[in-house]
VEXVEX-903571 format. One record per residue (C-alpha): residue number from 1; residue in three letters; x, y, z. Coordinates in nm, 2 decimals. Example, Ala and Ser with C-alpha at 12.3 -4.5 7.8 and 13.67 -1.06 7.14 Angstrom:
BEGIN
i | aa | X | Y | Z
1 | Ala | 1.23 | -0.45 | 0.78
2 | Ser | 1.37 | -0.11 | 0.71
This chain:
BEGIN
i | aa | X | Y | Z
1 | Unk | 1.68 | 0.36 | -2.11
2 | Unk | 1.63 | 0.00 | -1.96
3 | Unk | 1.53 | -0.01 | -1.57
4 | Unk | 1.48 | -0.22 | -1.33
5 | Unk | 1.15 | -0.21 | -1.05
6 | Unk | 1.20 | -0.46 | -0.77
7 | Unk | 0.89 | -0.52 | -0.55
8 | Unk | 0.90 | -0.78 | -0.26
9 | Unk | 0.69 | -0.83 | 0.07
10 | Unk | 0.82 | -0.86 | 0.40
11 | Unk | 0.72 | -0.98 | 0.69
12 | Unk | 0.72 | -0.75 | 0.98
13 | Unk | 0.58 | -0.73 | 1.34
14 | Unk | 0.35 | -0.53 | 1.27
15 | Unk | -0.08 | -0.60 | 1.29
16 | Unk | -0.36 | -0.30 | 1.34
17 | Unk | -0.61 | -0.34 | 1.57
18 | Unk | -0.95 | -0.49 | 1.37
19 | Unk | -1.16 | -0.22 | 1.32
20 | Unk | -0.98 | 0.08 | 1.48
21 | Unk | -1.04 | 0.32 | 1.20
22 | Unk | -1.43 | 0.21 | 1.17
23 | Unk | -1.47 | 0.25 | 1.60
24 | Unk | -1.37 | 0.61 | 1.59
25 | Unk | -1.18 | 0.77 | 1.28
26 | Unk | -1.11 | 1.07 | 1.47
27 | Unk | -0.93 | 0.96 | 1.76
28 | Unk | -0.77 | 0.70 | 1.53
29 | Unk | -0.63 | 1.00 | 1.26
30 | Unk | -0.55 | 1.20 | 1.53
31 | Unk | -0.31 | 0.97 | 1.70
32 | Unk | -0.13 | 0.92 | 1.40
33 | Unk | -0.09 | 1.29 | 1.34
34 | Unk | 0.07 | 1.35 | 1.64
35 | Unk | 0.33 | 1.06 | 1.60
36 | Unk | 0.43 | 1.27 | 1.33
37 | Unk | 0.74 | 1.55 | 1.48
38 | Unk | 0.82 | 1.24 | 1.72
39 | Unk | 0.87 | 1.01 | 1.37
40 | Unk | 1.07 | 1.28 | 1.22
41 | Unk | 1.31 | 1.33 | 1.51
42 | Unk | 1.38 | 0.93 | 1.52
43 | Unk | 1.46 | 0.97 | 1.17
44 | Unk | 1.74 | 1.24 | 1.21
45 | Unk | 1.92 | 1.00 | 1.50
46 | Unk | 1.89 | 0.72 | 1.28
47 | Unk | 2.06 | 0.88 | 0.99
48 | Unk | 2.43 | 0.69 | 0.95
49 | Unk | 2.74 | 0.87 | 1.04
50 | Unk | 2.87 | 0.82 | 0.67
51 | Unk | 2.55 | 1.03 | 0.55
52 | Unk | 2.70 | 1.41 | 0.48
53 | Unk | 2.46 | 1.66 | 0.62
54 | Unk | 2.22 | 1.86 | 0.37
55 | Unk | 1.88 | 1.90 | 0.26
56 | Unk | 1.73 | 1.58 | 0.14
57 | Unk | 1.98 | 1.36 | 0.28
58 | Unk | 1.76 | 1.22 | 0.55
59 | Unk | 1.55 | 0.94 | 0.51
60 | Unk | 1.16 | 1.03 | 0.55
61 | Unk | 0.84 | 0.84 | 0.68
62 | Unk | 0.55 | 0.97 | 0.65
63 | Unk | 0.23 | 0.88 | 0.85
64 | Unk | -0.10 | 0.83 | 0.62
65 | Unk | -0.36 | 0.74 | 0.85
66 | Unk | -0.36 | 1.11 | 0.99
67 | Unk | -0.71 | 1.22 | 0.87
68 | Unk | -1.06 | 1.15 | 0.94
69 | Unk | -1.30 | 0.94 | 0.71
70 | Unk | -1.60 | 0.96 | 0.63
71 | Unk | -1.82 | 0.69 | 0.46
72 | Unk | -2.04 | 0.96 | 0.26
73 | Unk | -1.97 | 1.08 | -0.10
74 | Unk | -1.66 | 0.86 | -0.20
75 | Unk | -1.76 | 0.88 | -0.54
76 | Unk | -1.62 | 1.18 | -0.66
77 | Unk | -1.41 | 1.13 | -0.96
78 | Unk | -1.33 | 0.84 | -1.18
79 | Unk | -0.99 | 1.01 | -1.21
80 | Unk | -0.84 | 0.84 | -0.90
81 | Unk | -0.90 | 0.61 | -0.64
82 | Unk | -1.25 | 0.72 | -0.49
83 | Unk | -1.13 | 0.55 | -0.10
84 | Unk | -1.07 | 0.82 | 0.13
85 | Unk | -0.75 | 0.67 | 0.28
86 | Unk | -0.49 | 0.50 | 0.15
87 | Unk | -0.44 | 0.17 | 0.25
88 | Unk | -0.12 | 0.16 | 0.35
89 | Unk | -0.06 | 0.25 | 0.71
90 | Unk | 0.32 | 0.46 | 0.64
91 | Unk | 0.53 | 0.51 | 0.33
92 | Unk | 0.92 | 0.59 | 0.35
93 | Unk | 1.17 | 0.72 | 0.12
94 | Unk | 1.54 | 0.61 | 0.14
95 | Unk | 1.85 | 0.65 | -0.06
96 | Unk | 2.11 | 0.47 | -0.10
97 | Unk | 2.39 | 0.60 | 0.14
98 | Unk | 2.13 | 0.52 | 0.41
99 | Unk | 2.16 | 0.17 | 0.41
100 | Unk | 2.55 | 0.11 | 0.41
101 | Unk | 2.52 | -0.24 | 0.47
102 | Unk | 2.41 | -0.28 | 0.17
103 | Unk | 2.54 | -0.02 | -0.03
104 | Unk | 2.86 | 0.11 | 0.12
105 | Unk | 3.13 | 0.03 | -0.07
106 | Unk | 2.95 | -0.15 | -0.41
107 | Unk | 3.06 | -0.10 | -0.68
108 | Unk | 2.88 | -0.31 | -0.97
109 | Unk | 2.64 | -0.18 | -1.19
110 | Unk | 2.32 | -0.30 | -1.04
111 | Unk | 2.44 | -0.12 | -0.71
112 | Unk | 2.53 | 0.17 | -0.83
113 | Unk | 2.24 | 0.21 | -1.04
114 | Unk | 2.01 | 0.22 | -0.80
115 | Unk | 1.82 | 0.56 | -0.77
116 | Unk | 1.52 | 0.52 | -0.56
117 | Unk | 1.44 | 0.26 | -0.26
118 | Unk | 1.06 | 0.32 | -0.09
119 | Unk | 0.87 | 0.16 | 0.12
120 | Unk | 0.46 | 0.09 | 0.26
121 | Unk | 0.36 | -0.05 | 0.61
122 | Unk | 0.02 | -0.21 | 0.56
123 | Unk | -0.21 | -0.33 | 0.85
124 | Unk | -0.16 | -0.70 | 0.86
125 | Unk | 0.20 | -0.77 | 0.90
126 | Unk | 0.32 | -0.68 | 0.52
127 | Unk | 0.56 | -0.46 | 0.40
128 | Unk | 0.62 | -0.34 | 0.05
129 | Unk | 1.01 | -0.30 | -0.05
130 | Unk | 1.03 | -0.16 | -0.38
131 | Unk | 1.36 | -0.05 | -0.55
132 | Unk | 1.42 | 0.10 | -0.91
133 | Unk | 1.76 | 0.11 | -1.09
134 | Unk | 1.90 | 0.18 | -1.41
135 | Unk | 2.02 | -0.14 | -1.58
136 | Unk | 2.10 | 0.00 | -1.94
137 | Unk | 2.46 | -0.06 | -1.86
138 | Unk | 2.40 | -0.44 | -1.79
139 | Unk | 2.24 | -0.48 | -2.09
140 | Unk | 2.48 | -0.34 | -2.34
141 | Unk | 2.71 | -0.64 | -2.24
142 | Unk | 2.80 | -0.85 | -2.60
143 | Unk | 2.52 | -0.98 | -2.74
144 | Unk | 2.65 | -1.36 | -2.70
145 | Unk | 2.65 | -1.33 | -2.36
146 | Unk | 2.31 | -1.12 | -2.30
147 | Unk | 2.08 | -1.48 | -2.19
148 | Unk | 2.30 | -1.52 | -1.94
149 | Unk | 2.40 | -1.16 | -1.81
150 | Unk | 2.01 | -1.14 | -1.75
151 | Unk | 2.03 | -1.44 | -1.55
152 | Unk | 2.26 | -1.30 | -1.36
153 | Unk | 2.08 | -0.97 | -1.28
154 | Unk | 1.81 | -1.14 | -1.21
155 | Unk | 1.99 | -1.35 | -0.95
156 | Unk | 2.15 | -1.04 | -0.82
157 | Unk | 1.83 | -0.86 | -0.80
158 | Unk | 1.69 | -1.11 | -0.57
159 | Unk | 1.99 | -1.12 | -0.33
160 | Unk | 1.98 | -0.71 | -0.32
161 | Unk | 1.62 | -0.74 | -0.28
162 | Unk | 1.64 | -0.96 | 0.04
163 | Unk | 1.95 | -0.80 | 0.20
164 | Unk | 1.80 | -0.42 | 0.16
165 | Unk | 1.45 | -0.55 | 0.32
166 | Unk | 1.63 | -0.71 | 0.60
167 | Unk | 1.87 | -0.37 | 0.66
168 | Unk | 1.55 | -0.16 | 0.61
169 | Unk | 1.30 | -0.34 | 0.86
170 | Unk | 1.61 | -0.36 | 1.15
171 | Unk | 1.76 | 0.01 | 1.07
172 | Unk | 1.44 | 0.23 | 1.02
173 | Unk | 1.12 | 0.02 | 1.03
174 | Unk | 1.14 | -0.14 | 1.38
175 | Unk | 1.23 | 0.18 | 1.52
176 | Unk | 0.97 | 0.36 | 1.39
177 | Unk | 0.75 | 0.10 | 1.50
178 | Unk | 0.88 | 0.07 | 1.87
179 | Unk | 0.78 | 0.46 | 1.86
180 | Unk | 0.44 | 0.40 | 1.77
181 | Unk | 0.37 | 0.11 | 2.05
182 | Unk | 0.55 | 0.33 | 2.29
183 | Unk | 0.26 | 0.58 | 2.18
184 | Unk | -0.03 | 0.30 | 2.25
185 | Unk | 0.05 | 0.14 | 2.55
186 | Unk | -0.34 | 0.02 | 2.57
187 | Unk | -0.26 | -0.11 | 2.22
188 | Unk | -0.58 | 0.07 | 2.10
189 | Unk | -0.41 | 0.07 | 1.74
190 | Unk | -0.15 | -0.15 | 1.71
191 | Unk | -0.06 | -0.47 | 1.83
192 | Unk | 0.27 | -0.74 | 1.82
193 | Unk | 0.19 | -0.95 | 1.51
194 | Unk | 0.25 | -1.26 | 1.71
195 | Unk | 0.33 | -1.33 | 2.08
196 | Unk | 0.58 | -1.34 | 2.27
197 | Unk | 0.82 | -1.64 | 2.23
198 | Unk | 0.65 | -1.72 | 1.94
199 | Unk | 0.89 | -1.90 | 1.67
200 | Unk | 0.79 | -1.72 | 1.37
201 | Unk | 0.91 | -1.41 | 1.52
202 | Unk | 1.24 | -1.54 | 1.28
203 | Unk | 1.05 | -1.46 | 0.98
204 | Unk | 1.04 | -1.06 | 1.08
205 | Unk | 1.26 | -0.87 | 0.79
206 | Unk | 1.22 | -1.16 | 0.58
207 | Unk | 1.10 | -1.13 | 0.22
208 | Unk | 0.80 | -1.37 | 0.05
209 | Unk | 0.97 | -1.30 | -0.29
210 | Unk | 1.13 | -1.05 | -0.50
211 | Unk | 0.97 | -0.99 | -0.80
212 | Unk | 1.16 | -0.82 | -1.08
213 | Unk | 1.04 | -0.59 | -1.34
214 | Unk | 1.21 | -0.46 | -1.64
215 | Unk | 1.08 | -0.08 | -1.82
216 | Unk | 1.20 | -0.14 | -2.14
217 | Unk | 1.21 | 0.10 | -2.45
218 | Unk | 1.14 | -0.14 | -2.79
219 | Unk | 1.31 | 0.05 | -3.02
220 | Unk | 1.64 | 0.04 | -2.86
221 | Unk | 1.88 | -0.25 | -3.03
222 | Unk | 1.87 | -0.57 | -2.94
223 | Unk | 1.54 | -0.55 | -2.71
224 | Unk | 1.35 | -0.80 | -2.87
225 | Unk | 1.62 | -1.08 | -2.72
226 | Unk | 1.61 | -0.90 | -2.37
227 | Unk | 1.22 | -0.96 | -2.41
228 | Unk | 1.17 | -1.29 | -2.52
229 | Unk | 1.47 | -1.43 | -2.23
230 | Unk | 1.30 | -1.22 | -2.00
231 | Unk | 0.97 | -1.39 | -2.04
232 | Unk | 1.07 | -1.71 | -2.13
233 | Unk | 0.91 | -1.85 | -1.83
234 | Unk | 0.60 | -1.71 | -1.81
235 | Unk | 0.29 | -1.90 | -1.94
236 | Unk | -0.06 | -1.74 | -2.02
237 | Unk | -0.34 | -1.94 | -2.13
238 | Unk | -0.55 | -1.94 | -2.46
239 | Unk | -0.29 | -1.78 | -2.65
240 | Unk | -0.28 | -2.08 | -2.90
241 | Unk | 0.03 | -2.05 | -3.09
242 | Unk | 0.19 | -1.68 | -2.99
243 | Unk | 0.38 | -1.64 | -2.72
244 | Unk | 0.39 | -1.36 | -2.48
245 | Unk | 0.74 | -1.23 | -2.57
246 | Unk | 0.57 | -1.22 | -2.92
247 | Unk | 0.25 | -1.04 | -2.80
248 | Unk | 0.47 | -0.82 | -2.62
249 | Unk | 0.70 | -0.72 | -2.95
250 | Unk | 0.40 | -0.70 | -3.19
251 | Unk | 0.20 | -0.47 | -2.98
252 | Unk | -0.07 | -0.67 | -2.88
253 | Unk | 0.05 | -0.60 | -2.51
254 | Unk | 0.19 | -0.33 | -2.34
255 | Unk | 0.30 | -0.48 | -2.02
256 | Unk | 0.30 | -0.83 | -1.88
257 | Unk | 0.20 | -0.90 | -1.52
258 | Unk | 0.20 | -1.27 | -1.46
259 | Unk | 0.45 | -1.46 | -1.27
260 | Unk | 0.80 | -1.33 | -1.03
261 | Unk | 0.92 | -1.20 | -1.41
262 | Unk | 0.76 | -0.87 | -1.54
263 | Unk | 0.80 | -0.65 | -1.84
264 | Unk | 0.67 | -0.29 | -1.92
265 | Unk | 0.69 | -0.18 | -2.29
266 | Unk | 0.76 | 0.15 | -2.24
267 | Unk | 0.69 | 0.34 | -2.57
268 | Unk | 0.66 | 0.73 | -2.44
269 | Unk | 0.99 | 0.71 | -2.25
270 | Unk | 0.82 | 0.74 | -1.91
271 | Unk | 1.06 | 0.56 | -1.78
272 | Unk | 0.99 | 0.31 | -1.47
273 | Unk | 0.92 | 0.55 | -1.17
274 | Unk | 0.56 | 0.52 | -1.17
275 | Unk | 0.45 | 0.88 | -1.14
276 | Unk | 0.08 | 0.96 | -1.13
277 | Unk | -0.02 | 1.04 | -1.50
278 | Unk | 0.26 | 0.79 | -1.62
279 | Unk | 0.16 | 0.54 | -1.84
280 | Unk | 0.21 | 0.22 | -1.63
281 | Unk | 0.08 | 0.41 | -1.28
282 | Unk | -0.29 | 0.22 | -1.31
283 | Unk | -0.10 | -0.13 | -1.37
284 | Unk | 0.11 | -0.07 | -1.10
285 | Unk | -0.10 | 0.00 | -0.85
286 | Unk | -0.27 | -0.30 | -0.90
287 | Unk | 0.04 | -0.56 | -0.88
288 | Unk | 0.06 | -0.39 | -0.53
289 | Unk | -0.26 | -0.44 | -0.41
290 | Unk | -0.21 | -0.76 | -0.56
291 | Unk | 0.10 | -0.84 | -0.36
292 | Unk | -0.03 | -0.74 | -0.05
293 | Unk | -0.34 | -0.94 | -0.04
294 | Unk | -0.18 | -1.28 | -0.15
295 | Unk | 0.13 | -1.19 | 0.07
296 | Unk | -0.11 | -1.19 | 0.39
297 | Unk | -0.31 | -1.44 | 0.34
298 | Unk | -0.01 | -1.70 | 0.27
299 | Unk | 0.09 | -1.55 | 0.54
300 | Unk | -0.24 | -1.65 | 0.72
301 | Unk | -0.26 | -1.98 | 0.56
302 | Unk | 0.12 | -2.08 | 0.65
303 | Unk | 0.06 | -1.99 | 1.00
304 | Unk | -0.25 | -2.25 | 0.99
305 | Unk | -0.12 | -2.48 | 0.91
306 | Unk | 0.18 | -2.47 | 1.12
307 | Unk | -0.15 | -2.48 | 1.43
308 | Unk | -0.27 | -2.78 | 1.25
309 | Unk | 0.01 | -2.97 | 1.24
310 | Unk | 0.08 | -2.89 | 1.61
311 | Unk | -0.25 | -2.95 | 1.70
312 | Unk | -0.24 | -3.33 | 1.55
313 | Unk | 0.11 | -3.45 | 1.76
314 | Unk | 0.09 | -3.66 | 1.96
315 | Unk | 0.27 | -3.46 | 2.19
316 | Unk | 0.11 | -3.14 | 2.11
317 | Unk | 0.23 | -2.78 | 2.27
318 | Unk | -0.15 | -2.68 | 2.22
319 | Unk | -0.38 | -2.69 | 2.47
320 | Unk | -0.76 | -2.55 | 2.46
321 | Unk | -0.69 | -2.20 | 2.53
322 | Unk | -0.34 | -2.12 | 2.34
323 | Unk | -0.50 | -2.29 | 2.05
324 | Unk | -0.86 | -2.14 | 2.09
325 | Unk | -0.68 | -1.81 | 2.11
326 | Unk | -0.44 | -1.84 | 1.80
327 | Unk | -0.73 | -1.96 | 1.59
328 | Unk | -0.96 | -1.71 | 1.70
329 | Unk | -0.74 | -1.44 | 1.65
330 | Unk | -0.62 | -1.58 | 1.27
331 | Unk | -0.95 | -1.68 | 1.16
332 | Unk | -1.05 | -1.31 | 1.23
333 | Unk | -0.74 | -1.19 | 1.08
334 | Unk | -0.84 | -1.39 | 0.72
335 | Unk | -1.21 | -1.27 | 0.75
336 | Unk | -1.07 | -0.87 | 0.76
337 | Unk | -0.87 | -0.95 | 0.49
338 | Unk | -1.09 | -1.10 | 0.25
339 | Unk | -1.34 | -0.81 | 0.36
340 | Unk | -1.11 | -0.57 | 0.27
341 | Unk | -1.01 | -0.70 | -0.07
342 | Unk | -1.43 | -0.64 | -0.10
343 | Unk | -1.42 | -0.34 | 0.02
344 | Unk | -1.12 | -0.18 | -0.17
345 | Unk | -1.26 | -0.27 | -0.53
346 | Unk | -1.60 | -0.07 | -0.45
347 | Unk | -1.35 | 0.24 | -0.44
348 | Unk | -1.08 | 0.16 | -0.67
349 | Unk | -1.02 | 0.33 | -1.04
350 | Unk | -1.19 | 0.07 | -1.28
351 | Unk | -0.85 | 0.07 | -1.46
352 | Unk | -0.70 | -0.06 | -1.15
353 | Unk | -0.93 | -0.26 | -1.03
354 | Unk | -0.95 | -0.48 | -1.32
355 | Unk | -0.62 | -0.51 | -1.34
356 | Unk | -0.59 | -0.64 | -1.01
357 | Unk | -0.84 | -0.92 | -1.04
358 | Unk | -0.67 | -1.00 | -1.35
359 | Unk | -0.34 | -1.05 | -1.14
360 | Unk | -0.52 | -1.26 | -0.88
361 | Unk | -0.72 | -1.46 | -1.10
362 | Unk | -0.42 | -1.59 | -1.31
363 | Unk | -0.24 | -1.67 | -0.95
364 | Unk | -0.56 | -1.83 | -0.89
365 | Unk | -0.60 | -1.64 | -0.57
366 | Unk | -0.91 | -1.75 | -0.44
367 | Unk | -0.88 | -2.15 | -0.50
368 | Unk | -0.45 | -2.15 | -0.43
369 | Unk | -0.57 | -1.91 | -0.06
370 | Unk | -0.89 | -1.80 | 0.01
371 | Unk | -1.10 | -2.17 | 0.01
372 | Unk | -0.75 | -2.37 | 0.17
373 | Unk | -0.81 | -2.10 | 0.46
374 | Unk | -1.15 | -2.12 | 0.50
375 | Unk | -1.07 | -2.48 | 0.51
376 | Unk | -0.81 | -2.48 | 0.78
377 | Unk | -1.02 | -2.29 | 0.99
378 | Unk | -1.30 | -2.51 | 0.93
379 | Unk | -0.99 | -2.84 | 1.09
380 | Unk | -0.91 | -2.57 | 1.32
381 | Unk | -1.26 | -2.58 | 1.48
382 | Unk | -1.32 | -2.95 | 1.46
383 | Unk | -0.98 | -2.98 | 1.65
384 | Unk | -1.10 | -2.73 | 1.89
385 | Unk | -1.44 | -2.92 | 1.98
386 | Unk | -1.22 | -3.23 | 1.96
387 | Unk | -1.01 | -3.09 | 2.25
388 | Unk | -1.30 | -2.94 | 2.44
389 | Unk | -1.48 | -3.26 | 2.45
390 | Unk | -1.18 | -3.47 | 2.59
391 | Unk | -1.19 | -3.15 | 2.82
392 | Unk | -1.49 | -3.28 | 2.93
393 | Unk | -1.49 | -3.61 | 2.93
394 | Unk | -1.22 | -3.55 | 3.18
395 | Unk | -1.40 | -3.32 | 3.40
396 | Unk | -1.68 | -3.59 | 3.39
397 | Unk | -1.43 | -3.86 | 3.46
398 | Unk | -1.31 | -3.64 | 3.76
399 | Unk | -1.68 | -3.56 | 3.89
400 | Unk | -1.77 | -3.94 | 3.83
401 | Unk | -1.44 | -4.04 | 4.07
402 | Unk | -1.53 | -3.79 | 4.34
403 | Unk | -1.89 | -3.89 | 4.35
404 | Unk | -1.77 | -4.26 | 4.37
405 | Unk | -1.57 | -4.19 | 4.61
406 | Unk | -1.85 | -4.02 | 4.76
407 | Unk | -2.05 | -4.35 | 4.73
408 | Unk | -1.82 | -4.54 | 4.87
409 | Unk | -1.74 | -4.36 | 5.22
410 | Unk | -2.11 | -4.32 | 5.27
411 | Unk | -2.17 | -4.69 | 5.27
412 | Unk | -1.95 | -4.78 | 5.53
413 | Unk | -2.00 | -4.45 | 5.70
414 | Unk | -2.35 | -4.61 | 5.71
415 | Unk | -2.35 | -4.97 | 5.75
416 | Unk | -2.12 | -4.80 | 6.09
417 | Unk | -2.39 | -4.59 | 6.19
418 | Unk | -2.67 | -4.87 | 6.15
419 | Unk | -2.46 | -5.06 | 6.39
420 | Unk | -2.38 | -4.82 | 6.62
421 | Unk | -2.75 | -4.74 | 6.61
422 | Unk | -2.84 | -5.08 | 6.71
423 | Unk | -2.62 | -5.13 | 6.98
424 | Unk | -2.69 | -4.80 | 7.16
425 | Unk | -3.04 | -4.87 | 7.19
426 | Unk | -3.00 | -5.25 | 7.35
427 | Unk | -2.76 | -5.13 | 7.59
428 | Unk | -2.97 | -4.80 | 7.65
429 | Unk | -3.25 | -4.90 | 7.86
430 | Unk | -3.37 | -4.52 | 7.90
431 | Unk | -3.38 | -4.53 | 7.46
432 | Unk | -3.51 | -4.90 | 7.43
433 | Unk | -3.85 | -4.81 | 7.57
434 | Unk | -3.94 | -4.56 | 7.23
435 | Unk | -3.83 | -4.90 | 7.04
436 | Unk | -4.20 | -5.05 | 7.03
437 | Unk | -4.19 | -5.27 | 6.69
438 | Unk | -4.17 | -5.61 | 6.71
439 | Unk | -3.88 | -5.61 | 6.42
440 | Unk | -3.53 | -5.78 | 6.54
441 | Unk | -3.35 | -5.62 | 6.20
442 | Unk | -3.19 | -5.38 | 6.48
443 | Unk | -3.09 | -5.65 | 6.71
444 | Unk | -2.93 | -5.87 | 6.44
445 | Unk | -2.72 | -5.57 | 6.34
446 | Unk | -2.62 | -5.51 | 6.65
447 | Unk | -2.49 | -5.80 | 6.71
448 | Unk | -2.29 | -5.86 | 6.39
449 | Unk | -1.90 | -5.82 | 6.45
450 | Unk | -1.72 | -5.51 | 6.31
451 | Unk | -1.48 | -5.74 | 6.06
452 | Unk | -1.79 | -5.80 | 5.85
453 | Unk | -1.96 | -5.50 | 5.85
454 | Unk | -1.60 | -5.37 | 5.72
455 | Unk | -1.60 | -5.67 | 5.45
456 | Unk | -1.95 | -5.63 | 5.32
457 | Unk | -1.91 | -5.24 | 5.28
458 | Unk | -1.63 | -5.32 | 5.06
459 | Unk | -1.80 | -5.55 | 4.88
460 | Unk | -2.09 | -5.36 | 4.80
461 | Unk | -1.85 | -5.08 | 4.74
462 | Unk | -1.63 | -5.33 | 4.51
463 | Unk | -2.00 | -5.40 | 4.30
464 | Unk | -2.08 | -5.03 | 4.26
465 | Unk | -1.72 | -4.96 | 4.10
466 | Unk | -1.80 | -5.28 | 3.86
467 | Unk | -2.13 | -5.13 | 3.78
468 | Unk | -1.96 | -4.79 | 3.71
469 | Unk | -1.72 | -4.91 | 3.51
470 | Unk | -1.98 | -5.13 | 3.33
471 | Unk | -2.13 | -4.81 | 3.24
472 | Unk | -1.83 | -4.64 | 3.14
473 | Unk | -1.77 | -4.84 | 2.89
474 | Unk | -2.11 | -4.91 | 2.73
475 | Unk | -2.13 | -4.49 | 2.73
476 | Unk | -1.77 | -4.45 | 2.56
477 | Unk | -1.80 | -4.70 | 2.28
């Protein structure tokens, strides 16, 4: 039997509050716990009308974060994962009568041989779409037009891929979701993923990619051109002069994990569901992981450099604080992500674990991601103190005016006075008496006319603003 696993992320409007679980596990497992009965209620409304009543026919979510963890004695087998909680936040189970968008009515063979659709929520905004179908009919088509039959479903997988995401995000995720923020009003768990207004809100229900995975048995006729078509694509390096399709066939490889197109030799007739104690369960576990931490951080590093580019208009939408907080907020959000990645491999099966740094080194994860967005945050902060020193140079600017201003009413407020002075006390005899210098400065102020005291405070007022501006300038080059 030939089958076909289809994995894509999507991006949802979903982010957990950094650090919730490490504050206080408790009160985080136990609010997840009791969204529980409330989850499986909104389920039952949500099931379609076309859906016949009976056991197992309604979709089901189930909650993961609803325990307590503890950091102490997470070493206790090398049978499975030795991390306490599972990373992903929810996992749900669908069939195919509950997405009649999709499904209702189809008839072709890649439709109708779909026999399990599931999905994880993980913290930062990610989801995990993953659908597995039985393709053996497509592929005993004539063999002179196999090539392009698996072009075909491979097109066709994509499209489905896409179109059930989109009807499972807007049918039973966001729901499920609106539930839960219902729940945590003080968003003590959960936040929006962006806010309000915000364009990328488009990109909810949207998928990254679709990658495509075939579980083939190789001693079934005609596999080894299903193989090397598959794989054609696909390029590893040091392989010298055998191919991958021919590493595949000879046994040198079981499985190939590389690039959008995948292949799984499957020899003991597992078959592609991925089971714990199957065959392929390690491998798989690790192109997940794998998918979720490059699908978050190109999420991360998209969003950056949408700010960037912003920032740099000359008509920019940014100002100090939207920008300060959007940076802030994704520059932590890349920091938790890369510390999880850190974190997860302490705990991880070594099986899995290696596998998964395989699949990220050959995407070349950490010079294609990790360094661009430490680098984007590194423009984001030079932009930022670029901002908050036109910031001040304005406030400057505005203290500078006011104090000028200052300047300038208290020299003719003065020169005023002086006069004023002067000529009270030589027409006050009662004053002129306490005058007993022999100076006439007083006098000869006194008698000046008010025209030119006017004139000469704005001249000396006209001199000071020169001088200021003098100044300005030397400081700003």
């Amino acid at each position: 039997m030939t089958e076909l696993r289809i994995l894509a992320p999507v991006v949802v409007d979903y982010y957990a509050v950094p650090g919730a679980s490490l504050r206080d596990p408790r009160a985080y497992a136990q609010f997840w716990a009791k969204q529980q009965p409330a989850v499986d209620e909104l389920l039952e409304l949500l099931v379609p009308d076309s859906v016949n009543e009976g056991p197992g026919t309604s979709p089901a979510v189930v909650l993961e974060h609803t325990r307590a963890t503890s950091s102490l004695n997470l070493y206790r087998t090398i049978s499975d994962h030795a991390v306490e909680r599972t990373f992903h936040v929810l996992t749900g189970k669908l069939a195919p009568e509950h997405l009649p968008g999709e499904f209702g009515g189809a008839i072709d063979a890649l439709h109708v041989g779909v026999t399990e659709i599931g999905f994880r929520l993980y913290d930062h905004g990610l989801m995990l779409l993953e659908l597995l179908a039985d393709v053996q009919r497509s592929l005993t088509e004539p063999n002179d037009g196999l090539e392009a039959h698996l072009d075909d479903l491979q097109a066709r997988a994509v499209t489905m891929g896409e179109r059930v995401a989109r009807e499972t995000v807007q049918r039973y995720l966001n729901p499920v979701l609106d539930l839960l923020r219902q729940a945590d009003r003080d968003e003590q768990i959960l936040v929006a993923a962006t806010p309000a207004g915000d364009p990328v809100t488009a990109e909810f229900g949207e998928s990254l990619w679709v990658t495509r995975s075939l579980v083939v048995d190789p001693s079934e006729s005609g596999i080894e051109r299903v193989v090397r078509h598959w794989v054609k694509d696909v390029v590893t390096a040091g392989d010298g002069e055998t191919t991958p399709a021919d590493r595949l066939l000879d046994g040198d490889l079981d499985h190939l994990v590389r690039w959008l197109n995948y292949i799984f030799m499957d020899r003991t007739g597992a078959g592609g569901r991925m089971l714990p104690g199957d065959p392929f369960r390690d491998q798989w576990d690790a192109l997940r992981y794998a998918q979720v931490f490059y699908g978050v951080l190109d999420r991360i590093d998209t969003r950056l450099s949408k700010i960037v580019a912003d920032s740099a208009a000359p008509a920019s939408r940014w100002d100090l604080e939207q920008l300060k907080g959007q940076l802030m907020s994704l520059s932590k959000r890349a920091e938790l992500i890369i510390m999880e990645r850190r974190d997860l491999s302490k705990y991880l099966k070594r099986a899995v674990r290696v596998e998964m740094d395989a699949i990220l080194e050959f995407w070349d994860y950490e010079n294609v991601l990790e360094q661009p967005v430490r680098f984007k945050i590194e423009i984001c902060d030079r932009r930022l103190a670029e901002l908050a020193s036109r910031r001040t140079a304005r406030s400057t600017m505005f203290t500078d005016l006011i104090l000028l201003g200052i300047g300038v009413t208290s020299i003719l407020g003065t020169a005023l006075a002086v006069t004023e002075f002067g000529r009270s006390i030589a027409s006050d005899p009662g004053t002129a008496i306490y005058d007993l210098g022999q100076s006439s400065a007083m006098e000869w102020i006194a008698a000046q006319p008010a025209d030119a005291i006017l004139i000469t405070s704005g001249l000396v007022s006209v001199l000071l603003v020169l001088v200021y501006l003098f100044f300005r300038r030397d400081n700003g080059s």
